[in-house]
N, CA, C and O atoms as a GROMACS GRO file, in nm:
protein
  384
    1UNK      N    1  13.050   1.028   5.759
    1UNK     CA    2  13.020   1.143   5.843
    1UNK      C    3  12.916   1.234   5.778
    1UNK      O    4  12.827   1.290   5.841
    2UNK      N    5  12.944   1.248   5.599
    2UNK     CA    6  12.847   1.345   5.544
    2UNK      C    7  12.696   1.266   5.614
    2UNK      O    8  12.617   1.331   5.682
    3UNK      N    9  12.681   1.157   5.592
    3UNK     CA   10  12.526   1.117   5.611
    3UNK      C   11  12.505   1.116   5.770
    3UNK      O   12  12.387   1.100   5.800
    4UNK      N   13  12.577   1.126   5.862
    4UNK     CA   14  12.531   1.144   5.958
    4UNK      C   15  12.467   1.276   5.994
    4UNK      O   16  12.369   1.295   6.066
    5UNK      N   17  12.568   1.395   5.905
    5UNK     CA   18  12.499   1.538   5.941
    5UNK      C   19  12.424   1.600   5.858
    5UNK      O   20  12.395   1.719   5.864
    6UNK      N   21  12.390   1.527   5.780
    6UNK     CA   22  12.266   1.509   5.702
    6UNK      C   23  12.151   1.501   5.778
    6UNK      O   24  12.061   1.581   5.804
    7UNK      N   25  12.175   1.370   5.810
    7UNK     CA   26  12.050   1.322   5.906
    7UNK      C   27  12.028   1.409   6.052
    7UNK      O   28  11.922   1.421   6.112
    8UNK      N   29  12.120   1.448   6.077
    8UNK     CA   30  12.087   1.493   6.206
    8UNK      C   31  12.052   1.632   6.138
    8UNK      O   32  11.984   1.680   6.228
    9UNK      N   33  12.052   1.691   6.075
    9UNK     CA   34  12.033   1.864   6.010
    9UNK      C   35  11.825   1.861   5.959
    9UNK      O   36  11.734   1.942   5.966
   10UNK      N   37  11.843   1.689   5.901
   10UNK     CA   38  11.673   1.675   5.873
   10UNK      C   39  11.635   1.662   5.987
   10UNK      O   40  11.557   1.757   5.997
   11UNK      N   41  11.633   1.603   6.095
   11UNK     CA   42  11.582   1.593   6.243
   11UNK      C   43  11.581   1.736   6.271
   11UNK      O   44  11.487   1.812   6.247
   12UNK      N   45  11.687   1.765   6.321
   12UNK     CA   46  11.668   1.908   6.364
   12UNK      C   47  11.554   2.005   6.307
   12UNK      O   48  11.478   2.085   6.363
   13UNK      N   49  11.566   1.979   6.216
   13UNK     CA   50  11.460   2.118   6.118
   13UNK      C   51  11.319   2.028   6.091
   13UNK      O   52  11.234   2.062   6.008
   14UNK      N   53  11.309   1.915   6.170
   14UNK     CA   54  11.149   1.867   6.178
   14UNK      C   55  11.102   1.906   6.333
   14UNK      O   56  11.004   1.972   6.367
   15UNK      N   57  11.177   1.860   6.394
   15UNK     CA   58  11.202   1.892   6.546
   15UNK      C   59  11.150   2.065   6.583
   15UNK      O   60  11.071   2.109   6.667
   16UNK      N   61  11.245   2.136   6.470
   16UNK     CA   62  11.201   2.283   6.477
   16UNK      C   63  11.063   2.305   6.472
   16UNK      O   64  10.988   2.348   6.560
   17UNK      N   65  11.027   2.257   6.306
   17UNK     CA   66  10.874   2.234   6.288
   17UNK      C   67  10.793   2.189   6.430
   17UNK      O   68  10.741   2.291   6.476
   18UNK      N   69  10.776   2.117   6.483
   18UNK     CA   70  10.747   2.032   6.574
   18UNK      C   71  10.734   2.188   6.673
   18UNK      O   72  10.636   2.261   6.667
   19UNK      N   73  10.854   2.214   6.759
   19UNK     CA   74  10.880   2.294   6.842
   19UNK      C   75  10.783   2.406   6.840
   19UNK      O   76  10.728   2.453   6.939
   20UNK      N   77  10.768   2.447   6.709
   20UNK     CA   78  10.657   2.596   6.634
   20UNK      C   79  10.522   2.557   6.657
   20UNK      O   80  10.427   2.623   6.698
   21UNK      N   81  10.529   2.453   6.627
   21UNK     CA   82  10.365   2.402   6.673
   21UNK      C   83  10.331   2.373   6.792
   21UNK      O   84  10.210   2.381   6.816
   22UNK      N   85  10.407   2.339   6.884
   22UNK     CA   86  10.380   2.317   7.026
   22UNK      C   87  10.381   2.448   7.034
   22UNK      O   88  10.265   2.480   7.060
   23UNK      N   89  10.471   2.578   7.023
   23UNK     CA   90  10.470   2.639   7.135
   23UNK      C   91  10.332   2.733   7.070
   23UNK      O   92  10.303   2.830   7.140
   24UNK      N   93  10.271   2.718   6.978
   24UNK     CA   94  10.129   2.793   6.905
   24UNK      C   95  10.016   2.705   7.007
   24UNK      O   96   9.917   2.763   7.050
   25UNK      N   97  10.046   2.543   7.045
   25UNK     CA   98   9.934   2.454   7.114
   25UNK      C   99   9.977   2.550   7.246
   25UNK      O  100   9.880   2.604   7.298
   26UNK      N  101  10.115   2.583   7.312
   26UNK     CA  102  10.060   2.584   7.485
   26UNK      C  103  10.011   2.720   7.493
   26UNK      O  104   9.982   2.764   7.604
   27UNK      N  105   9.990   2.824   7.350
   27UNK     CA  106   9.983   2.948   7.390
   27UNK      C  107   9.830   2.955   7.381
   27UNK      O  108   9.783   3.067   7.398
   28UNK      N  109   9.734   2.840   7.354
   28UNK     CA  110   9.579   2.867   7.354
   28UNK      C  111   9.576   2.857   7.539
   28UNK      O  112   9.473   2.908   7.583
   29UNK      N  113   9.622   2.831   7.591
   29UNK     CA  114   9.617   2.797   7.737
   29UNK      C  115   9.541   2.937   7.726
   29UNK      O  116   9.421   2.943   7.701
   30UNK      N  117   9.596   3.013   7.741
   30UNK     CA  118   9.500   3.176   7.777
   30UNK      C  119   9.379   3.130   7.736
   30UNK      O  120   9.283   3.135   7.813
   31UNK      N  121   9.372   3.099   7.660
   31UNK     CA  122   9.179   3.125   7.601
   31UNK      C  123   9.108   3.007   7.698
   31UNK      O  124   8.987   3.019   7.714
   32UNK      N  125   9.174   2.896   7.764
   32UNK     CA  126   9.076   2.785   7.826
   32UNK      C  127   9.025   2.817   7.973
   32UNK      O  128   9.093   2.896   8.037
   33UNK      N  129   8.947   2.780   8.014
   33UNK     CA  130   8.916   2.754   8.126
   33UNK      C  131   8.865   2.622   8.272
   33UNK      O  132   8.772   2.546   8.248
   34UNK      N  133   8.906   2.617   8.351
   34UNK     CA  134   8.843   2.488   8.423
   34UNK      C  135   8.910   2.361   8.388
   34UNK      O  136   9.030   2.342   8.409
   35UNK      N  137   8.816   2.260   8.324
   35UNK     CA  138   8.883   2.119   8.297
   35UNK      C  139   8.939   2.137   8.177
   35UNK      O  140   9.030   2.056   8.159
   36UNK      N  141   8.920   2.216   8.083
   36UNK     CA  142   9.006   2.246   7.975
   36UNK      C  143   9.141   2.299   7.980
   36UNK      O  144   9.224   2.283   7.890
   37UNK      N  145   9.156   2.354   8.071
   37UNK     CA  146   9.296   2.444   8.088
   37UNK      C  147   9.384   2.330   8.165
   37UNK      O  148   9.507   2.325   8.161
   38UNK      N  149   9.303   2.245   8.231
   38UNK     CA  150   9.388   2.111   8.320
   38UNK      C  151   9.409   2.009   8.234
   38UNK      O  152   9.513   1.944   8.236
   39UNK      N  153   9.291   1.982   8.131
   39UNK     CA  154   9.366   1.880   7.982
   39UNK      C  155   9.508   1.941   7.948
   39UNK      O  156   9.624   1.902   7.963
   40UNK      N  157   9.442   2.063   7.891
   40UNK     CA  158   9.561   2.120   7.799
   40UNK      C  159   9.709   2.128   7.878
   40UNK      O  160   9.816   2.131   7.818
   41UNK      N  161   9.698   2.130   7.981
   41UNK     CA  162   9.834   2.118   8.065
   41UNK      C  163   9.869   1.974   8.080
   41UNK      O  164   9.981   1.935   8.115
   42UNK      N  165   9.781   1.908   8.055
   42UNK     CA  166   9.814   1.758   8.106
   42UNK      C  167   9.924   1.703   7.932
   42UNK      O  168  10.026   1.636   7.919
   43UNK      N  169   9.838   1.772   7.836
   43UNK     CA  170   9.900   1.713   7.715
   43UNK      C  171  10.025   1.790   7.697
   43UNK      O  172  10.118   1.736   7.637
   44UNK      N  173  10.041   1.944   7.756
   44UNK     CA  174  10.162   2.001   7.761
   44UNK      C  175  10.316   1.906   7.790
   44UNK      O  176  10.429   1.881   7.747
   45UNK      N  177  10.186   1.870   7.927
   45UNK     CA  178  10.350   1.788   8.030
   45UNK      C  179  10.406   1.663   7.940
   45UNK      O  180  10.524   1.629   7.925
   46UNK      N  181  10.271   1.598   7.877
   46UNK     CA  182  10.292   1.472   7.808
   46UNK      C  183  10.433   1.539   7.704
   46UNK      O  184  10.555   1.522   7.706
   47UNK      N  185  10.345   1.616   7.624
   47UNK     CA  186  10.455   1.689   7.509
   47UNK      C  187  10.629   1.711   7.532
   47UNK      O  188  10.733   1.667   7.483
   48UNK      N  189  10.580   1.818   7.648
   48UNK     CA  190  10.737   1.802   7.680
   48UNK      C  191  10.827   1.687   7.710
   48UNK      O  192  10.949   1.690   7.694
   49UNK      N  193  10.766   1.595   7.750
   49UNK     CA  194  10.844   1.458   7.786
   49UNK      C  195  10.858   1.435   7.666
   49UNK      O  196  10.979   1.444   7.644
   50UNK      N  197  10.794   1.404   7.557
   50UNK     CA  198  10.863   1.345   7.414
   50UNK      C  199  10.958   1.454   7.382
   50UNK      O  200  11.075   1.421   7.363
   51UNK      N  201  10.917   1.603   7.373
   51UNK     CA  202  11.067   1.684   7.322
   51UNK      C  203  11.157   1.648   7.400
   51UNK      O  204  11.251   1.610   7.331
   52UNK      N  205  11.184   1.637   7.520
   52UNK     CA  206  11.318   1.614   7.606
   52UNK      C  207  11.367   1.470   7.598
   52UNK      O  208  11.483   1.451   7.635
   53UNK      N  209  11.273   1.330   7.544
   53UNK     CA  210  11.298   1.223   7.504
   53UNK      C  211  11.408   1.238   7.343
   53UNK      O  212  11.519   1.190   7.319
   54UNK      N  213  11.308   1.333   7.252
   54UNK     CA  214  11.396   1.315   7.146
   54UNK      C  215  11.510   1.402   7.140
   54UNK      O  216  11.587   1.363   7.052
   55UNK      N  217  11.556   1.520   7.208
   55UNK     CA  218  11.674   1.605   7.268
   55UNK      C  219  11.746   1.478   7.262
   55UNK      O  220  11.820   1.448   7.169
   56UNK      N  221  11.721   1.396   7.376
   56UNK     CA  222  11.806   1.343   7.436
   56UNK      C  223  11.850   1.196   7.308
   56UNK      O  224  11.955   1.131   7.316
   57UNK      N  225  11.749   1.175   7.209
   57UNK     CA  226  11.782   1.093   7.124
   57UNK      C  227  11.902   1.198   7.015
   57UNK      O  228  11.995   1.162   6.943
   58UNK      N  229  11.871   1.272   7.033
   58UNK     CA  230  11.972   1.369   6.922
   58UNK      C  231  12.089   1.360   6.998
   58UNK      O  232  12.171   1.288   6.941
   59UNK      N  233  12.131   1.406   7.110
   59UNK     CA  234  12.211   1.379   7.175
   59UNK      C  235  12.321   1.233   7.155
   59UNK      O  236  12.434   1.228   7.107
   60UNK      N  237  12.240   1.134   7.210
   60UNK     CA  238  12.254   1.010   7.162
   60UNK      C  239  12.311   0.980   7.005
   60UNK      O  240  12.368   0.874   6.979
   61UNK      N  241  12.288   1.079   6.911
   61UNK     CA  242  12.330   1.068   6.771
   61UNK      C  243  12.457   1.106   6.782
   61UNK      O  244  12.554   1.046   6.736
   62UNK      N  245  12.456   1.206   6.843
   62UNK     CA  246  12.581   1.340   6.815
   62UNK      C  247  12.686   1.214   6.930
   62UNK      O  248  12.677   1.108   6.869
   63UNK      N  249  12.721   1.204   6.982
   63UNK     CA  250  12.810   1.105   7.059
   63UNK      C  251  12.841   0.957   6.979
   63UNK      O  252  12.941   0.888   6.995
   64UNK      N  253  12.721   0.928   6.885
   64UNK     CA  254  12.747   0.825   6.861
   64UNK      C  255  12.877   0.815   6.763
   64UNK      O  256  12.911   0.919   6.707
   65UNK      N  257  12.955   0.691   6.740
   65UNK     CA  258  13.063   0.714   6.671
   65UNK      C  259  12.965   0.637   6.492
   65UNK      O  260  12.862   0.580   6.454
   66UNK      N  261  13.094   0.695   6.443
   66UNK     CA  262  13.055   0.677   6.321
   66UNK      C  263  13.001   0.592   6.251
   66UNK      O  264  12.911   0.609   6.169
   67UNK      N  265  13.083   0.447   6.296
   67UNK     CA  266  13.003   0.318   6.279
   67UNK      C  267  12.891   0.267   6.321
   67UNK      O  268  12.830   0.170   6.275
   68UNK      N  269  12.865   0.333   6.409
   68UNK     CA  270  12.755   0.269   6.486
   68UNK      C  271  12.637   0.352   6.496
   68UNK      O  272  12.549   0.296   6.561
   69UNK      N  273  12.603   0.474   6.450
   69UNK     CA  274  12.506   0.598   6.451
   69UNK      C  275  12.366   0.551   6.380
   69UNK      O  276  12.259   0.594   6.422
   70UNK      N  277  12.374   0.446   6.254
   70UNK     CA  278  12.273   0.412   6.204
   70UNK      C  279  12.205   0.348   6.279
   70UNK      O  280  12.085   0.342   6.254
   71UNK      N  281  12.265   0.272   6.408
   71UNK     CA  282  12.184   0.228   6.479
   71UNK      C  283  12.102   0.281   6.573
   71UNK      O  284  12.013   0.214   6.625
   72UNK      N  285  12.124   0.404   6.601
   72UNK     CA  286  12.005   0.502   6.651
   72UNK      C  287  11.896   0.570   6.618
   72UNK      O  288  11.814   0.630   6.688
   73UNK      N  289  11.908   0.546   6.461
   73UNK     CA  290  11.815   0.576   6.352
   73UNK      C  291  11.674   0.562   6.400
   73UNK      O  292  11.598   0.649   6.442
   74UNK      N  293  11.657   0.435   6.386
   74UNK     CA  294  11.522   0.417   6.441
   74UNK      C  295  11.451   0.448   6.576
   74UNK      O  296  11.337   0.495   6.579
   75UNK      N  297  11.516   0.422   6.676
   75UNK     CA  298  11.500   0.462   6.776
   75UNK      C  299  11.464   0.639   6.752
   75UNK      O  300  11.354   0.682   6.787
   76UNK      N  301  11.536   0.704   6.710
   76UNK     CA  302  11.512   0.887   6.669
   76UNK      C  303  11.348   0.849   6.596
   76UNK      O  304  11.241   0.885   6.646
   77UNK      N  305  11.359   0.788   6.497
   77UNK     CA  306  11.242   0.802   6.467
   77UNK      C  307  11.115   0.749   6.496
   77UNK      O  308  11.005   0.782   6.453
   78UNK      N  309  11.145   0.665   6.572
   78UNK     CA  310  11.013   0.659   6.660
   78UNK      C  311  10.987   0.771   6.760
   78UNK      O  312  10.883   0.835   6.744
   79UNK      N  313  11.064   0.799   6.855
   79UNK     CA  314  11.058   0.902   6.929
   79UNK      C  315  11.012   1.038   6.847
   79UNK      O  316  10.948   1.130   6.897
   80UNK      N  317  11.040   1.033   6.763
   80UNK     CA  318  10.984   1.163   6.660
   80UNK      C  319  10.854   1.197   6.624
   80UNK      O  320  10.787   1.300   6.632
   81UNK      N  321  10.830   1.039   6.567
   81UNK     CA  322  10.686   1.006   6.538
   81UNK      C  323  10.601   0.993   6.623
   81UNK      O  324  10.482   1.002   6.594
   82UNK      N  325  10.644   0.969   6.752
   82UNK     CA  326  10.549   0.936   6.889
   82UNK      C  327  10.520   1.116   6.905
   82UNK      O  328  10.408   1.160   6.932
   83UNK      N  329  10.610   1.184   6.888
   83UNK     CA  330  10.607   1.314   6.916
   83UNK      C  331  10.489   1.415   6.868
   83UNK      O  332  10.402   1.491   6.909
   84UNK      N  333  10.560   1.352   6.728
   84UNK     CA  334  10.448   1.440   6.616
   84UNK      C  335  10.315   1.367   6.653
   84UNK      O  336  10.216   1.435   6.626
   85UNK      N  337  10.299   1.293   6.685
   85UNK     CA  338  10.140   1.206   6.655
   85UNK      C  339  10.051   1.269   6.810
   85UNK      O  340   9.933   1.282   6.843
   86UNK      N  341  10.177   1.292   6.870
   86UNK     CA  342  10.082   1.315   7.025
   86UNK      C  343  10.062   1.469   7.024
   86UNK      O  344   9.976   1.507   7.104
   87UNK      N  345  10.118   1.556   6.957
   87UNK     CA  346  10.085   1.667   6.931
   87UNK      C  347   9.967   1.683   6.834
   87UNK      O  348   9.862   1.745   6.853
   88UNK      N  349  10.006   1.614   6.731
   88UNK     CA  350   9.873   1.603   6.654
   88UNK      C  351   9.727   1.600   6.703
   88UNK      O  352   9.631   1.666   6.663
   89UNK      N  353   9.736   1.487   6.821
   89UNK     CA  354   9.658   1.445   6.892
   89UNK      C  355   9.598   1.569   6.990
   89UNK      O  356   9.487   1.621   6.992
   90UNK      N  357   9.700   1.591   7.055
   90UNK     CA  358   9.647   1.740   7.121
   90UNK      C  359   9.627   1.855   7.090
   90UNK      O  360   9.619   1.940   7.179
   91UNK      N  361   9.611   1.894   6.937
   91UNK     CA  362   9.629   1.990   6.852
   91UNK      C  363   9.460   1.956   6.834
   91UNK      O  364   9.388   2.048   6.872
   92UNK      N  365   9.395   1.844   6.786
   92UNK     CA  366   9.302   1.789   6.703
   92UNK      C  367   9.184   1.817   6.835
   92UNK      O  368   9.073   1.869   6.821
   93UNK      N  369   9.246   1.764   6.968
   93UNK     CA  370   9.118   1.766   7.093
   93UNK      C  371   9.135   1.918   7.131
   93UNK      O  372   9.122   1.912   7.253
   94UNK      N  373   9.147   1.988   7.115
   94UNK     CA  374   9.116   2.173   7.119
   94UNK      C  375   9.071   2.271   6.997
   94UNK      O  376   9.061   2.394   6.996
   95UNK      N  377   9.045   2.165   6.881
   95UNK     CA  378   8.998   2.258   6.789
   95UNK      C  379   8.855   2.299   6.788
   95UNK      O  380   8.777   2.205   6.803
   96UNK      N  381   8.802   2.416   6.775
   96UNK     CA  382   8.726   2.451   6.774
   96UNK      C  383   8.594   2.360   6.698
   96UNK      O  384   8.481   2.407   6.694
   0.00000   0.00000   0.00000
């Protein structure tokens, strides 16, 4: 049980990370205009679908029973990594 809430306590507090940086990406929305302000919403919507993908993988942890939780492991972390990388991604196409 210790290593399960382990693991789920490091998710969480990357996830947080994660969360701080999106919500700094949807707040340039003010400054865009035209086809820029319709990207930046387009990568928003993308975004939110991976946070509510990996919610729902945390979720998936927290139910899982004890024996069997490592097997969601990976699955969390792909969804994590798909997360971080597509933010990255939309972080990188709005920089000045």
């Amino acid at each position: 049980m210790e290593k399960k809430d382990a693991y789920h306590e490091k998710i969480d507090a990357e996830l947080e990370i994660i969360q701080a940086q999106f919500n700094e990406f949807k707040a340039q929305a003010h400054k865009l205009d035209g086809d820029a302000r319709s990207r930046h919403a387009r990568h928003v919507a993308e975004i939110e679908q991976h946070v509510a993908d990996a919610k729902a993988k945390l979720l998936e942890l927290n139910q899982a029973h004890e024996d069997v939780w490592e097997q969601i492991v990976a699955g969390i972390e792909n969804t994590r990594k798909v997360l971080q990388s597509t933010l990255e991604d939309a972080v990188t196409s709005f920089k000045d």
